[in-house]
GURO-592531 format. One line per field, with one value per residue: x, y, z of N, C-alpha, C, CB in turn. Coordinates in steps of 0.001 Angstrom, whole numbers, plus 500000, padded with zeros to 6 digits. Last residue first. Glycine has a CB too. Layout:
BEGIN
n_x = c(X  ...)
n_y = c(Y  ...)
n_z = c(Z  ...)
ca_x = c(X  ...)
ca_y = c(Y  ...)
ca_z = c(Z  ...)
c_x = c(X  ...)
c_y = c(Y  ...)
c_z = c(Z  ...)
cb_x = c(X  ...)
cb_y = c(Y  ...)
cb_z = c(Z  ...)
//
This chain:
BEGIN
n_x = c(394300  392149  392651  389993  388506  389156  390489  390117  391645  393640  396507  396274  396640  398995  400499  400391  401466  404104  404870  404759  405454  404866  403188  402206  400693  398552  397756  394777  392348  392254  391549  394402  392782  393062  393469  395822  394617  393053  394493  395618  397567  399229  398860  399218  398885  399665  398568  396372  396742  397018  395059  393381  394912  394045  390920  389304  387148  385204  383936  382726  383748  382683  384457  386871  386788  386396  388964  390422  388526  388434  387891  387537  388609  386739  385011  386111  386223  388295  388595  387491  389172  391571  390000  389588  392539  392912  391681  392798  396063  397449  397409  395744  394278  392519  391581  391194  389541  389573  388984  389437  391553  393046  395179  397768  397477  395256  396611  398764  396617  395912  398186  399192  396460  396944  399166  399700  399801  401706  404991  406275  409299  410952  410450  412107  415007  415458  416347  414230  412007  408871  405410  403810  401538  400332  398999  396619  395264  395324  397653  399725  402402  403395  405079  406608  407023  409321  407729  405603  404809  406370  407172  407556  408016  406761  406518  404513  404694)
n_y = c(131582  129803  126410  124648  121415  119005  118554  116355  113266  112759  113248  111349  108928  110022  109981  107374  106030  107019  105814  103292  101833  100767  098671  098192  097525  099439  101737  100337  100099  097462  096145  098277  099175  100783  102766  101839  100636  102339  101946  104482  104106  101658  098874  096179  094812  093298  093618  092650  089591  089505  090289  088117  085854  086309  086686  084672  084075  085139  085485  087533  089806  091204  090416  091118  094097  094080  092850  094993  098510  101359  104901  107884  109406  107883  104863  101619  100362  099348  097091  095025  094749  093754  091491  090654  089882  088033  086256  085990  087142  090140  093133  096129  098030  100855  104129  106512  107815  108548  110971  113171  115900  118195  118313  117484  114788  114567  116235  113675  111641  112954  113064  110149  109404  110500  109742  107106  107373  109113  108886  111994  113205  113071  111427  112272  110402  107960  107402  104927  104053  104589  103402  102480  101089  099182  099446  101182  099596  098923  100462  100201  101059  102540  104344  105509  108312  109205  110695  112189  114126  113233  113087  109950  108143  105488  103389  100763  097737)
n_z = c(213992  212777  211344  209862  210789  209332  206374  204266  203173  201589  202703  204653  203171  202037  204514  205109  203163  203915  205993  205171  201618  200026  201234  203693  207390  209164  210759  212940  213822  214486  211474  209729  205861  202898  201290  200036  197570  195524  192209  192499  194327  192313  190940  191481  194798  196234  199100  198239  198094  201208  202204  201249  202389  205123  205155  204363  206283  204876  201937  200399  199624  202090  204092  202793  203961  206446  207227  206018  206778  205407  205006  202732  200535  198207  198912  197456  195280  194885  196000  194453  192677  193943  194754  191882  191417  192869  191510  188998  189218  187007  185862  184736  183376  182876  181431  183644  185817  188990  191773  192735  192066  192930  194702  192893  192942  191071  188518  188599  187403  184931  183567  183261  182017  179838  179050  177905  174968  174276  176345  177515  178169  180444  183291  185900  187441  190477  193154  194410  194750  193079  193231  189825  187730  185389  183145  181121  178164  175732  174681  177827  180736  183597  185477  188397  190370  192737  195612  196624  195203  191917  188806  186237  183991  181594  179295  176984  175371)
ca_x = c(395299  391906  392751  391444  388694  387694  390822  389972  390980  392258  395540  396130  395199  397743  400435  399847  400255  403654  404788  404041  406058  405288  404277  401931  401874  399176  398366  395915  392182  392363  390806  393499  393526  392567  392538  396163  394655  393160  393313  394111  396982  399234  398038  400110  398367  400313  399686  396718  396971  398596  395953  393073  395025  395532  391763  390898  388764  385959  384903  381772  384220  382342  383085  386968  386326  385163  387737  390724  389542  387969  389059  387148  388743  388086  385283  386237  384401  387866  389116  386595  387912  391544  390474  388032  391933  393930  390797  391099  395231  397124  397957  396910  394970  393084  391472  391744  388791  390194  388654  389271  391044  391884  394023  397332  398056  395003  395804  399172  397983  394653  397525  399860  397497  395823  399925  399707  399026  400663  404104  405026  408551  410956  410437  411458  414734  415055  416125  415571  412381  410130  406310  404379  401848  401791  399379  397553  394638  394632  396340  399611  400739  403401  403579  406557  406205  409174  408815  405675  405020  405247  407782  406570  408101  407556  406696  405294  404387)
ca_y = c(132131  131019  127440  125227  122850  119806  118933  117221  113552  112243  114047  112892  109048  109301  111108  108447  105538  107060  107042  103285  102383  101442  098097  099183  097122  098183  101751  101082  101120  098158  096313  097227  099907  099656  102998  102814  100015  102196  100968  104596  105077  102725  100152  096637  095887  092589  094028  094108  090466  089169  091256  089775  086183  086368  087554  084644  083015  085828  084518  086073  088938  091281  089892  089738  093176  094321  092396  093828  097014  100204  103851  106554  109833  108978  106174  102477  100901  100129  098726  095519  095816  094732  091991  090457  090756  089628  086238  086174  086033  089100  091596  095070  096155  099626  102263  106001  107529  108336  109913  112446  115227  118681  118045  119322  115615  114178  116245  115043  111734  112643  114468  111582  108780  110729  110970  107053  106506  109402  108380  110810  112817  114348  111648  112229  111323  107769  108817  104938  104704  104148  104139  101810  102497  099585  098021  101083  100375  098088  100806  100213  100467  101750  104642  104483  107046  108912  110127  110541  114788  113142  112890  111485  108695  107018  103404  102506  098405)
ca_z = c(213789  212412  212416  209886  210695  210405  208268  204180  204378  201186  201746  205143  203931  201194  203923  206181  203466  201926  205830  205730  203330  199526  200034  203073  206039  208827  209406  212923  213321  214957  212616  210277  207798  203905  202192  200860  198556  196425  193103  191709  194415  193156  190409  190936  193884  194985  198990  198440  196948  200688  202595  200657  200679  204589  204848  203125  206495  206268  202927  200756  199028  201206  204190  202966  202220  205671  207351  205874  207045  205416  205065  203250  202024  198725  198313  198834  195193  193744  196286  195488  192267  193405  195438  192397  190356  192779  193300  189272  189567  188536  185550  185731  182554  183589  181662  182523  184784  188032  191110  193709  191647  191948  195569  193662  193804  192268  189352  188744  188660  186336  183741  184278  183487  180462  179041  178814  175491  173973  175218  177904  176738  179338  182064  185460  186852  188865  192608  193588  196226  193318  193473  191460  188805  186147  184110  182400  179317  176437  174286  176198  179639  182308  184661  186900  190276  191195  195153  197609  196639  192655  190023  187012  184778  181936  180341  177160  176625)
c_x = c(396687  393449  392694  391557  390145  387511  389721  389923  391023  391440  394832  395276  394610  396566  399533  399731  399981  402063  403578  403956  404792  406012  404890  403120  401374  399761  398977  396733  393849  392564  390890  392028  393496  393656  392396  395147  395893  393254  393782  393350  395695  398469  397607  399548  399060  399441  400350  397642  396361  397825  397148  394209  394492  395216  392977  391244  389702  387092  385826  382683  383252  382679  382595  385419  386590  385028  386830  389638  389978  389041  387789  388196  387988  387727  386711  386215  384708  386533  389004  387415  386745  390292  390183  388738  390105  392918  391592  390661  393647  396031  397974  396556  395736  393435  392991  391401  389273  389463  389502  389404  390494  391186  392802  396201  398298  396374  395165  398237  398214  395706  396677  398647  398407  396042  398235  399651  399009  399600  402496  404767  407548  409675  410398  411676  412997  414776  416526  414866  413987  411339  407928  405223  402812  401542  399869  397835  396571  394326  395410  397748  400932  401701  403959  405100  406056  407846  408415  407516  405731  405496  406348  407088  407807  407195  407197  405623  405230)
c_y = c(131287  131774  128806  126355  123747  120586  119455  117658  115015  112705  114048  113554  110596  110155  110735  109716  106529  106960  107805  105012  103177  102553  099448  099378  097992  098087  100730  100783  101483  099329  097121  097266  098545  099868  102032  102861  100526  101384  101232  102896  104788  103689  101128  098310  096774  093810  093795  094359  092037  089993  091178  090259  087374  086532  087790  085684  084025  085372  085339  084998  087537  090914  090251  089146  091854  093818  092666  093385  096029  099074  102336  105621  108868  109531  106615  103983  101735  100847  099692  096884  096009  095750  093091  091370  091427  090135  087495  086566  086351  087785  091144  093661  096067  098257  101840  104707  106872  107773  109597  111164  113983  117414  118653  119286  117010  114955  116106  116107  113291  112499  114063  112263  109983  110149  111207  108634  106337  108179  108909  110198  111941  114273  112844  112479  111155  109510  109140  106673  105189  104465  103960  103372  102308  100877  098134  100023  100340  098895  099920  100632  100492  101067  103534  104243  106520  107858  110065  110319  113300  113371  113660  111510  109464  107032  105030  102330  099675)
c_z = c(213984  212734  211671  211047  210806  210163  208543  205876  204183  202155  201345  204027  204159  202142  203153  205396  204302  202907  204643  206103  204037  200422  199835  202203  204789  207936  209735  210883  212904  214873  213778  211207  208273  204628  202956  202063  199970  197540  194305  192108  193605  193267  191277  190152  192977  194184  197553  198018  197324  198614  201614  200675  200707  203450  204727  203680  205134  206239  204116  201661  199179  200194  202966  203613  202021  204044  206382  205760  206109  206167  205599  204439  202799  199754  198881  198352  196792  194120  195427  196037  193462  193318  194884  193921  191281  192286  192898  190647  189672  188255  187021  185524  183200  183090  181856  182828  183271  186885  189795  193110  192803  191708  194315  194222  193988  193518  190503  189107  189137  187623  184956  184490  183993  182144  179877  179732  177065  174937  175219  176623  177151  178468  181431  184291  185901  188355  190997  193317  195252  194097  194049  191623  189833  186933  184958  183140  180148  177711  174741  175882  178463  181788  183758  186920  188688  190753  193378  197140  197360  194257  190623  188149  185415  182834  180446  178584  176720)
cb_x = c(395154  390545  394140  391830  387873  387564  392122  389038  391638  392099  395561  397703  395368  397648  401521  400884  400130  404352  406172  404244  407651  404461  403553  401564  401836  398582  399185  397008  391328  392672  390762  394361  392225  392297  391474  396246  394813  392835  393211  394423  397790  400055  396855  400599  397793  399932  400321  396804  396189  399253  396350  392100  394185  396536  391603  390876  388460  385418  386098  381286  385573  382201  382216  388322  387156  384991  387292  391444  388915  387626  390684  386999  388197  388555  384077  387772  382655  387695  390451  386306  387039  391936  391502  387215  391690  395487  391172  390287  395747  396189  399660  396818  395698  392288  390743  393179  388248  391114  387319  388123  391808  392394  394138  397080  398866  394943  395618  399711  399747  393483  396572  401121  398808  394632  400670  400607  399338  400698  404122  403435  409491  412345  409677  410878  416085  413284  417009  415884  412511  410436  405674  405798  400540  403140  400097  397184  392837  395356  396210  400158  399269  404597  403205  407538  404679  410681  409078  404143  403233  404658  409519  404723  408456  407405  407516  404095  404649)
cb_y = c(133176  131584  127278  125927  123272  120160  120136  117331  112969  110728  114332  113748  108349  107161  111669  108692  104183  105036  107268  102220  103777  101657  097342  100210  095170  097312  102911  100320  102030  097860  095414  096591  101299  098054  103313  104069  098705  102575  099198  104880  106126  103186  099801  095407  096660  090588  093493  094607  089757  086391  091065  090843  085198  085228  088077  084831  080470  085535  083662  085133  088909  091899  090408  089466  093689  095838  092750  093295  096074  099950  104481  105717  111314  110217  107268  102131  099076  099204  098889  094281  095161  094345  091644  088257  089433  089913  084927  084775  085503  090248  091440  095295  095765  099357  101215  106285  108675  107698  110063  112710  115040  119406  119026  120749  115272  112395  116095  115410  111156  110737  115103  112829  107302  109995  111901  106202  105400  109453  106749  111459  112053  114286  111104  112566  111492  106579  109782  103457  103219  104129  104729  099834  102981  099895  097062  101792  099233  096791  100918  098245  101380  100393  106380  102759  107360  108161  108608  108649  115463  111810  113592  111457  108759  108367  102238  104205  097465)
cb_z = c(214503  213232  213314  208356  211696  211724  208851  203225  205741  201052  201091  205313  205499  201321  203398  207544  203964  200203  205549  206570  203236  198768  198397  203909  205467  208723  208828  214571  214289  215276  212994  211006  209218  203431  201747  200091  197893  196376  192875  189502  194075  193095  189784  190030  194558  194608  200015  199518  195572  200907  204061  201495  199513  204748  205236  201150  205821  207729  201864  199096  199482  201193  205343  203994  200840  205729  208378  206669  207907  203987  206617  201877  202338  197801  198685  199756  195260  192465  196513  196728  190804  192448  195736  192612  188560  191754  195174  189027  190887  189970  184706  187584  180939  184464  180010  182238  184647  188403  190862  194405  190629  190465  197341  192574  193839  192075  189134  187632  187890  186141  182334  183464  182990  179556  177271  178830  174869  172357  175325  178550  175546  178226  181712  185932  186073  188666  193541  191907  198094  192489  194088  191454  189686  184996  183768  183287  180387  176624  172952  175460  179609  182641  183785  186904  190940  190694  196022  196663  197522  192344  190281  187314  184749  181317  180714  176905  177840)
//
């Protein structure tokens, strides 16, 4: 497994994987130094990262190999289908899972989303429309949403 570093508008975010695909995205609140040197196998992960945050990218297209439980995993790929600049509940993917009752387990493997930002689970809100929990702080999650959201309109002066 490779691992490196990137610094990013949120903080340091750890990149890990191998030729199976990316396992790892998290963001790290420690003031870790960015990598010098990307292993080759993970260097399509920065470039689309680093992309998405100069606002060039919406989508991602490296392969994936997080590690979790079959229901984590069926979580996971249902945030996978929330477009960019979207937001969704709890609810809605726990109806679309086929079980209203798990939304403790949705919320609890959200929150076990080991693939920051590219499995969007930033975009889920609560019912009440409000920024509920958010493994990576809840600031992190407002600024996400901001920058997925394009403004009405810009002021003229």
């Amino acid at each position: 497994m490779e691992t490196t570093y990137i610094k990013t508008p949120l903080g340091i975010a750890k990149i890990s994987g191998d030729e199976n695909g990316i396992s790892i995205i998290s963001i790290l609140d420690s003031e870790k130094e960015s990598s010098e040197n990307i292993p080759q196998v993970l260097e399509e992960a920065v470039l689309q990262l680093q992309d998405y945050f100069a606002g060039k990218r919406n989508d991602f297209t490296f392969k994936l190999n997080p590690s979790g439980t079959d229901f984590q995993k069926s979580v996971w790929q249902e945030l996978l289908t929330i477009p960019f600049g979207k937001t969704v509940t709890y609810m809605d993917i726990t109806k679309k899972l086929g079980d209203v009752k798990a939304i403790r387990a949705v919320a609890s493997a959200n929150g076990k989303n080991p693939l920051w930002i590219v499995v969007p689970c930033h975009r889920v809100i609560g019912s009440d429309g409000s920024l509920t929990g958010y493994a990576g702080g809840l600031w992190r999650k407002k600024w996400l949403l901001e920058h997925e959201t394009p403004s009405a309109q810009q002021s003229l002066f």
